[in-house]
C-alpha positions as CSV (number, residue, x, y, z in Angstrom):
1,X,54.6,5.5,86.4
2,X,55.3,5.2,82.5
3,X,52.6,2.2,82.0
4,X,54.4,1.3,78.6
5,X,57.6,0.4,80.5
6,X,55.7,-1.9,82.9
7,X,52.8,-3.0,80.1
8,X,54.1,-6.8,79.7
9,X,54.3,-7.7,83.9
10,X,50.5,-5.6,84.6
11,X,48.9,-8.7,84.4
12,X,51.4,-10.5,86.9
13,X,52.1,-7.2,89.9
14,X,49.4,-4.7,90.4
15,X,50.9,-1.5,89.7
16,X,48.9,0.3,92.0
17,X,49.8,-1.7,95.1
18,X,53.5,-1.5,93.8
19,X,52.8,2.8,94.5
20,X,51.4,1.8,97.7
21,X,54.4,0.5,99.5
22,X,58.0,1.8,100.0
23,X,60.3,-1.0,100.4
24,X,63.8,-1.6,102.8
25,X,66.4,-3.5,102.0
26,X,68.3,-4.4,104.5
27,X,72.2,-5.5,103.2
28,X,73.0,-5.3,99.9
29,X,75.6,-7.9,99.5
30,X,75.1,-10.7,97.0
31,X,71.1,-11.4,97.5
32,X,70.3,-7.9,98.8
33,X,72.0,-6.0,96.0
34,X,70.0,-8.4,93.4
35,X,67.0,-7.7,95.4
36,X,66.8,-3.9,95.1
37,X,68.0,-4.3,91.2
38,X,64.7,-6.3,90.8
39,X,62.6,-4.4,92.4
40,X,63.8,-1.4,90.6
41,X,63.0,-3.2,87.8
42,X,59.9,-4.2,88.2
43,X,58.3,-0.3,89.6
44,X,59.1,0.2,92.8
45,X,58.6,3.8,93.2
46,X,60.7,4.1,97.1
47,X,63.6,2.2,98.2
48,X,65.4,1.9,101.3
49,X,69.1,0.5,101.1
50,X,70.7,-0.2,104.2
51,X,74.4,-1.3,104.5
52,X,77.3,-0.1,106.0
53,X,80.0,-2.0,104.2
54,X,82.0,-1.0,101.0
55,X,83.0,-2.8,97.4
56,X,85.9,-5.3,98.2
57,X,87.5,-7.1,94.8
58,X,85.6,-10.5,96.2
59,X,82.6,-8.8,96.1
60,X,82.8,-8.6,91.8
61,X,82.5,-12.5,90.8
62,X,79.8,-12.9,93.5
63,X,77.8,-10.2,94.4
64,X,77.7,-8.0,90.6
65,X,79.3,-4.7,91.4
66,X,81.1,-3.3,89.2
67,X,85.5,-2.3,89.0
68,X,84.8,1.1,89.2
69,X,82.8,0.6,92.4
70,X,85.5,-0.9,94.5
71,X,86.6,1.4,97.9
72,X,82.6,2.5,97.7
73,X,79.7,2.3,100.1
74,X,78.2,-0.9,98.4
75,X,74.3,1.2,99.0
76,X,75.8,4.3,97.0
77,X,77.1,1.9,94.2
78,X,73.7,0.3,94.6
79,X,72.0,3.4,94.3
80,X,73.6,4.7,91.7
81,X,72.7,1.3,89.1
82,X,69.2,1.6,90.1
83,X,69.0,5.2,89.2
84,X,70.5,4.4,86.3
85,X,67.5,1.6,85.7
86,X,64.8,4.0,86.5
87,X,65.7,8.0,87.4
88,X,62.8,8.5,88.4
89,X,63.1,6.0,92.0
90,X,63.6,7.4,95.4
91,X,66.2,6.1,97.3
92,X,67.0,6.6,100.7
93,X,70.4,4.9,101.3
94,X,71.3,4.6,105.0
95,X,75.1,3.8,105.7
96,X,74.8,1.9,108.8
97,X,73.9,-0.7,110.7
98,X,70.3,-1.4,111.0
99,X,69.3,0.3,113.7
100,X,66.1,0.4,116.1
101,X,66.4,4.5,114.8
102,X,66.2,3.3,111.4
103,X,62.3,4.2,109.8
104,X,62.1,0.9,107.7
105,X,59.4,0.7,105.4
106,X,56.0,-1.4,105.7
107,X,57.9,-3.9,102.9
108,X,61.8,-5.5,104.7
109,X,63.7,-7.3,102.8
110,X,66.3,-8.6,105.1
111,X,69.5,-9.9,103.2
112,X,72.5,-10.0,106.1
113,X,75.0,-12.6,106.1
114,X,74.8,-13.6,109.9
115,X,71.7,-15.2,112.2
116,X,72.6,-13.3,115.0
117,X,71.8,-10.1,113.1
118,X,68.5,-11.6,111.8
119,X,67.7,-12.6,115.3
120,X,68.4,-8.8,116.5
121,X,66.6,-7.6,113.6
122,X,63.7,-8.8,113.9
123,X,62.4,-7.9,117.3
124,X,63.3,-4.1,115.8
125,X,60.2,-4.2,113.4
126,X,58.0,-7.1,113.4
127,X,55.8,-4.9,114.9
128,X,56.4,-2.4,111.9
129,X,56.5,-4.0,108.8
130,X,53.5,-5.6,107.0
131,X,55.9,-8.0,104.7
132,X,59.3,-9.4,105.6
133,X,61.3,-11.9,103.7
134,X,64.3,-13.3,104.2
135,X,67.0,-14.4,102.0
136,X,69.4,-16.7,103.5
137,X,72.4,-18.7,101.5
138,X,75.5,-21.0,101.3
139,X,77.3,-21.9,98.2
140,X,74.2,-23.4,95.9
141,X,71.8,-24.0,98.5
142,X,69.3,-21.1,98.8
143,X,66.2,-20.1,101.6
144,X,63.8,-17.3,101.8
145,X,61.6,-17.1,104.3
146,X,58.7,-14.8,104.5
147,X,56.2,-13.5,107.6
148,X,53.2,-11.1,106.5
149,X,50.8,-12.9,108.6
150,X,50.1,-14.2,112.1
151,X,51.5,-18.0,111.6
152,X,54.1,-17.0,109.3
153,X,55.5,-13.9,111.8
154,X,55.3,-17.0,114.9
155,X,56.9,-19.8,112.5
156,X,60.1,-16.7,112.1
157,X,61.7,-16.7,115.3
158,X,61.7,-20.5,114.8
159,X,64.1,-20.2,112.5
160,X,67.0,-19.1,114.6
161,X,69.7,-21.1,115.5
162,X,73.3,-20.6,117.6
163,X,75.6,-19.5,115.0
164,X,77.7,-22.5,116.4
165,X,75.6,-24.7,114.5
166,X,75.7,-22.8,111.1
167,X,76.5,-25.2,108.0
168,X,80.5,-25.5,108.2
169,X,82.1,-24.7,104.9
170,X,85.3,-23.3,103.2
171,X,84.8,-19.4,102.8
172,X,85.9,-19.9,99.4
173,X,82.5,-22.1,98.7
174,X,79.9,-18.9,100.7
175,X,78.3,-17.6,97.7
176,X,77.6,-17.6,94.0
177,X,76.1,-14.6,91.9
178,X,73.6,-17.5,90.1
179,X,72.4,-18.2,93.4
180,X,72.1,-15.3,94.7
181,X,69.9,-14.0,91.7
182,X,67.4,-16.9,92.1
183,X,67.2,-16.3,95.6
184,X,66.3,-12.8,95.1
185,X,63.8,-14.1,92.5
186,X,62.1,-16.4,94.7
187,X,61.7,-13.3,97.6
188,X,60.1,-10.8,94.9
189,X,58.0,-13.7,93.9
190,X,56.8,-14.2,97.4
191,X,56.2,-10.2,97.7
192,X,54.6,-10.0,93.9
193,X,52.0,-12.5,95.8
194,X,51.9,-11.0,99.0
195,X,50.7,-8.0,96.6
196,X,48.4,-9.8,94.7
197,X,46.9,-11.8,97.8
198,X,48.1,-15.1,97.1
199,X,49.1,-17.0,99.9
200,X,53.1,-17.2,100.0
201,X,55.3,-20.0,101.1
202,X,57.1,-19.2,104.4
203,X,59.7,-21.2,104.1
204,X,61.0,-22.2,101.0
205,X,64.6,-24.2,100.7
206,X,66.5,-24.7,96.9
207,X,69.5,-27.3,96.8
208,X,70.6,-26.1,93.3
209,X,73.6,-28.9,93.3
210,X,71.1,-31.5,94.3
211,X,68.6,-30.2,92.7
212,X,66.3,-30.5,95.2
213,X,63.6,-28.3,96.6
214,X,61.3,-28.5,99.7
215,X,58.3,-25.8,100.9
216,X,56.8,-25.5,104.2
């Protein structure tokens, strides 16, 4: 790792920790592909992508891919801007479903669009993973919630709900690129702490419109 490169955030993420754990994300739609550009900024030496869906032209204003990416896996055009960031990272980019058969990392980063799939997710490797956080959003409101220890991993599963009684909303109004990026900022935050030993927050909720923010 090229210490220079990393010289003005070693005071703030422990490099050596950063070697010590290979990292999944799992979606990388709007938060999840701002999630694996920030943690291939920041060192992470092994990343995970997992995604089975493609660029569409809604995905450009919202989720930062590129014209040239449209008609592509969204984990290969992923891949291929974090490669650009540092050649040097691994990637493994799985173009699926998660999947029980999927060896996810000790570090999830779970960034689907539905509850059910969190809900079906989670039972997969809570028993695996060390660290998982959550990014969940709608419009300008924003929530991450993170488990990497016994009360946080029981408060999780509270945090389901029947997708009957999701927010209601226009699907023009689902996402913003500006929310998405401080969404992913806030989860790297909570794993730069996890790293560090700092207690995190495990569930942390941003109205942006409102301006508004609560912690649990």
């Amino acid at each position: 790792m090229n210490n220079e490169r990393y010289s003005r955030q070693a005071d703030i993420i422990p490099a050596e920790r950063l070697r010590d754990y290979a990292v999944t994300v799992i979606g990388v739609g709007a938060i999840g592909r701002q999630v694996a550009i920030q943690l291939t900024a920041i060192g992470v030496t092994q990343l995970q992508l997992v995604d089975f869906d493609t660029v569409e032209i809604s995905n450009l204003a919202t989720q930062g891919y590129f014209q040239d990416d449209l008609g592509r896996l969204k984990i290969d055009a992923t891949a291929a801007f974090c490669r650009r960031m540092n050649p040097e990272i691994q990637i493994d980019a799985v173009p699926d479903r998660f999947r029980r058969t999927v060896n996810c990392s000790q570090a999830v980063f779970c960034c689907v669009d539905k509850i059910e799939t969190r809900a079906r997710i989670w039972p997969m490797v809570q028993d695996k993973v060390l660290f998982f956080c959550d990014g969940r959003m709608s419009a300008e409101v924003l929530r991450v919630i993170t488990a990497c220890d016994p009360v946080s991993r029981t408060y999780y599963p509270q945090t389901f709900f029947a997708a009957s009684e999701a927010q209601a909303g226009p699907c023009t109004a689902k996402s913003t690129i500006f929310c998405a990026n401080i969404a992913a900022g806030f989860m790297l935050s909570q794993y730069t702490h996890y790293l560090r030993g700092i207690p995190v927050d495990r569930d942390l909720q941003l109205n942006l419109l409102a301006c508004e923010m609560t912690v649990n």
